[in-house]
C-alpha positions in Angstrom: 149.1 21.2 -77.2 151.2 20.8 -80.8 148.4 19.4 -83.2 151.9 18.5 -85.0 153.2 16.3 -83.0 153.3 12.7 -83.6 154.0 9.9 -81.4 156.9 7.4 -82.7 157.5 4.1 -81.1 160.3 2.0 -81.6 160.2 -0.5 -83.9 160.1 -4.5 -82.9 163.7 -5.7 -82.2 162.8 -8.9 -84.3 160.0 -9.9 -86.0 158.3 -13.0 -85.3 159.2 -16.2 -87.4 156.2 -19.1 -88.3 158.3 -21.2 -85.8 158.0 -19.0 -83.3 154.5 -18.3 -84.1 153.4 -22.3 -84.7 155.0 -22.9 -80.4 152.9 -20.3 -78.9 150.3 -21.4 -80.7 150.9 -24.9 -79.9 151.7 -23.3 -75.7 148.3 -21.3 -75.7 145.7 -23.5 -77.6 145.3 -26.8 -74.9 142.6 -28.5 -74.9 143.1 -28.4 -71.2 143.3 -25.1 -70.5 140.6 -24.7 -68.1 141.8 -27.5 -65.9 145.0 -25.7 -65.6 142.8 -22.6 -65.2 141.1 -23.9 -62.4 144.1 -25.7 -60.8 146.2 -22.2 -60.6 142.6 -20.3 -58.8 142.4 -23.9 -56.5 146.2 -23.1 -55.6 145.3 -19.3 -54.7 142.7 -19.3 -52.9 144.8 -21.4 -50.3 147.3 -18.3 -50.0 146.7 -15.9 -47.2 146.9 -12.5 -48.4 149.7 -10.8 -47.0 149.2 -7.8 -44.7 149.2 -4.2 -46.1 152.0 -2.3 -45.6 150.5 0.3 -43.2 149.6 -2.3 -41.1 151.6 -3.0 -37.8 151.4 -6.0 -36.5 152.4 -7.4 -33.1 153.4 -10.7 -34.3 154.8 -9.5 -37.4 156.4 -6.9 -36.1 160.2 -7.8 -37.3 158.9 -9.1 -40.7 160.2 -5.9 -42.3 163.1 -5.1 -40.3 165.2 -6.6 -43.0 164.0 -3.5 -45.6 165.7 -1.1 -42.6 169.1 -1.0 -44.0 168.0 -0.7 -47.8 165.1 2.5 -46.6 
């Protein structure tokens, strides 16, 4: 490896104004956070989990066929 080589990264297209900076504070710091928290896990654990790809199953069978003509 080239001990001389440096990593760049490109620089920020804008840089963040105190507005901008005072809304996502005000957006993240609720005092109700952990309601909403514990609303959005309530809300999830009622989804089914869909079924892996590799699996084939009869009564799903068709649920992909719609991927055949993109494949």
């Amino acid at each position: 490896m080239n001990a001389e080589k440096q990593e760049s990264h490109a620089p920020p297209i804008a840089a963040l104004k105190e507005r901008d900076l005072t809304e996502l504070t005000l957006l993240f710091d609720r005092q109700d956070s952990d309601d909403i928290e514990a609303d959005v896990i309530n809300k999830l654990g009622m989804l089914y989990p869909e079924p892996s790809w590799d699996e084939e199953l009869l009564f799903e069978k068709d649920v992909y066929d719609f991927l055949d003509g993109y494949l």
